[in-house]
C-alpha positions as CSV (number, residue, x, y, z in Angstrom):
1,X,-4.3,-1.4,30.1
2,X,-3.8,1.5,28.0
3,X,-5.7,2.4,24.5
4,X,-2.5,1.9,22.8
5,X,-2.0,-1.7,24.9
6,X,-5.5,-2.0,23.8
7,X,-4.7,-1.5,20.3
8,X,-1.7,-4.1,20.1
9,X,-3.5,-6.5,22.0
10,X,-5.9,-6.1,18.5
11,X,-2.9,-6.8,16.3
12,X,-2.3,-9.5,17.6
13,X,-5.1,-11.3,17.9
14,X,-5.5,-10.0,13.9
15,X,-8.9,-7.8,14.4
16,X,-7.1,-4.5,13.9
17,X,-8.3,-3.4,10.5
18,X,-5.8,-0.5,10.8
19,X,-3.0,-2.3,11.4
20,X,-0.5,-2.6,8.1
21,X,3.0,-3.9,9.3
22,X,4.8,-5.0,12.4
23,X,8.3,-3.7,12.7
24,X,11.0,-4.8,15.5
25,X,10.4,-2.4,17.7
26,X,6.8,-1.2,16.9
27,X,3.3,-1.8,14.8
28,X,2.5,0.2,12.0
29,X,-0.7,1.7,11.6
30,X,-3.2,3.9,9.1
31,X,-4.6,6.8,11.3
32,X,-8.6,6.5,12.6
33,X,-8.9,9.5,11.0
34,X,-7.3,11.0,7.2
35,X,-8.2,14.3,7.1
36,X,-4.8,14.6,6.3
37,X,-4.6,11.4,3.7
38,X,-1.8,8.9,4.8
39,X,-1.8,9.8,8.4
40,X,0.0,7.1,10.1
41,X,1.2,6.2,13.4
42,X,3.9,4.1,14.6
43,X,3.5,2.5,18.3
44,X,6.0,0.8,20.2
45,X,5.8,-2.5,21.0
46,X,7.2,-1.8,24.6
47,X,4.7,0.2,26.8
48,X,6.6,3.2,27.7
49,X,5.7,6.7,28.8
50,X,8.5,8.6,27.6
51,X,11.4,7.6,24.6
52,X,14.3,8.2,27.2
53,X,12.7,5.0,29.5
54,X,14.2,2.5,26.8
55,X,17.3,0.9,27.2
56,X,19.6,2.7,24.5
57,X,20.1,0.1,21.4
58,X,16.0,-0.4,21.4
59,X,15.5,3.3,21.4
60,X,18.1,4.0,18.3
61,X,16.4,1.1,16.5
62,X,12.8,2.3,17.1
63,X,14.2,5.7,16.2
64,X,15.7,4.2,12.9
65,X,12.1,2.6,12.2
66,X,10.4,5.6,12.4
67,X,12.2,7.2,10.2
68,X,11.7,4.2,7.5
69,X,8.3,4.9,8.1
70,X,8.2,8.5,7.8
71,X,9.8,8.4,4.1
72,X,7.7,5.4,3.3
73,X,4.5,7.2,4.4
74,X,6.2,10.6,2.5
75,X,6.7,8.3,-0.9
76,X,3.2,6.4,-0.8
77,X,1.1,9.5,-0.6
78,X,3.3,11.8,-2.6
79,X,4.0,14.5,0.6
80,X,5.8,17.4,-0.3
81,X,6.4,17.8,3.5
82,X,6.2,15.7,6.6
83,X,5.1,16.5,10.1
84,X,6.4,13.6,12.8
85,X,5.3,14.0,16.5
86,X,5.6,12.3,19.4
87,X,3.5,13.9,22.0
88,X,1.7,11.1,24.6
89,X,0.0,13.8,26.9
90,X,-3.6,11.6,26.2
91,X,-2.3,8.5,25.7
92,X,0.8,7.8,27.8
93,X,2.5,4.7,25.4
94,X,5.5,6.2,22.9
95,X,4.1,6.6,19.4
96,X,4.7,9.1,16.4
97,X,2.4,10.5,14.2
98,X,3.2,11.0,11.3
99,X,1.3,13.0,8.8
100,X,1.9,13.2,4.9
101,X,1.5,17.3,4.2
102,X,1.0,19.4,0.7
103,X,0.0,22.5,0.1
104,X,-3.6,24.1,0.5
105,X,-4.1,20.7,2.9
106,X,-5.8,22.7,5.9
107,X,-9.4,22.9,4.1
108,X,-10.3,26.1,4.5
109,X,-8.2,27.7,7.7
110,X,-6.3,30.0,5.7
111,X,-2.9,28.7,6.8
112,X,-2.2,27.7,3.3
113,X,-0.7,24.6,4.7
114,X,1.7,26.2,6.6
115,X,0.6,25.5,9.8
116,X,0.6,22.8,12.4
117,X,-1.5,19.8,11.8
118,X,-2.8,20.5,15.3
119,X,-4.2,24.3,14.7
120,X,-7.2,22.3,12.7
121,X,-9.7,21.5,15.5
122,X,-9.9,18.3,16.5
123,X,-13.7,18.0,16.3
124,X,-13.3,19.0,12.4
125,X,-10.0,16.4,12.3
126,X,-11.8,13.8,13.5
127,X,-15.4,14.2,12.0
128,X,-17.0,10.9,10.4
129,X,-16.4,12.0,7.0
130,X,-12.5,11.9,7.6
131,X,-12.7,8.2,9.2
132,X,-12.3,5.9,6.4
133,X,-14.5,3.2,5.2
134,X,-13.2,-0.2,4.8
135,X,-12.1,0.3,0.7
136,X,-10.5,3.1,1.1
137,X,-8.7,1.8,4.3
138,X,-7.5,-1.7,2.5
139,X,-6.3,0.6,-0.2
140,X,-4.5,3.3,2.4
141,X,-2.9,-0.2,3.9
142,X,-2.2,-1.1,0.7
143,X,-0.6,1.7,-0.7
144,X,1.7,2.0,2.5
145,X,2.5,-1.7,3.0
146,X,3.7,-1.6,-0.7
147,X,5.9,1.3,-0.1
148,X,6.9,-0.1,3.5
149,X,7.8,-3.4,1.9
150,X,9.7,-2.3,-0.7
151,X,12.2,0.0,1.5
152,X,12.7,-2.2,3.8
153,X,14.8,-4.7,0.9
154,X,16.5,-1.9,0.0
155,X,18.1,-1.2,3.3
């Protein structure tokens, strides 16, 4: 079973503390990490490799739901720009990440926020003093779920 698998499995059996919301087509989730605050991923439910192996109407929904998540991620942490990726080359399962960006966010690298999410190392990304402890996770679930919750009744 994948780490992702392995993840859903977790939501579902309600031990995920990461987990905020389960959409049709995928599970919404705060990000192990927040060096970049509000970093958020959105996994499919269906365990595919690549977004071209769903059957068509899942993969325009799944695409819709990302997007509601993007601009609810964007709205609940203030971005002034988004980065969304889908990449899978370590964990073969479709999901986006989707990170909230504003200006100066790259701590120190010079970029002035202009650059990639990935160009930070990923030692320095994922360091223990950018995993969240449980209060500020509950209130980065909170925030997000709020935000989730409320565009989703306006659609």
């Amino acid at each position: 079973m994948c780490l992702i698998c392995q993840r859903i499995e977790l939501i579902k059996d309600g031990v995920n503390p990461y987990f905020v919301k389960e959409l049709d087509t995928g599970y919404v989730v705060i990000g192990d990490h927040q060096y970049f605050e509000g970093y958020t991923l959105f996994l499919a439910k269906e365990h595919v490799s690549e977004l071209h192996h769903m059957e068509s109407s899942l993969k325009l929904r799944f695409l819709e739901e990302m997007s509601l998540v993007q601009e609810a991620v964007a709205k609940a942490f203030k971005a002034e720009k988004m980065n969304v990726e889908l990449l899978g080359n370590g964990d073969a399962h479709v999901h986006w990440h989707i990170f909230p960006r504003r200006t100066g966010d790259m701590k120190g690298h010079g970029f002035n926020g202009r650059g990639p999410v990935w160009w930070v190392p990923w030692e320095e990304m994922a360091a223990e003093d950018c995993q969240p402890q449980k209060s500020e996770r509950e209130q980065l679930i909170t925030t997000l779920s709020r935000e989730l919750n409320r565009l989703i009744q306006s659609y």
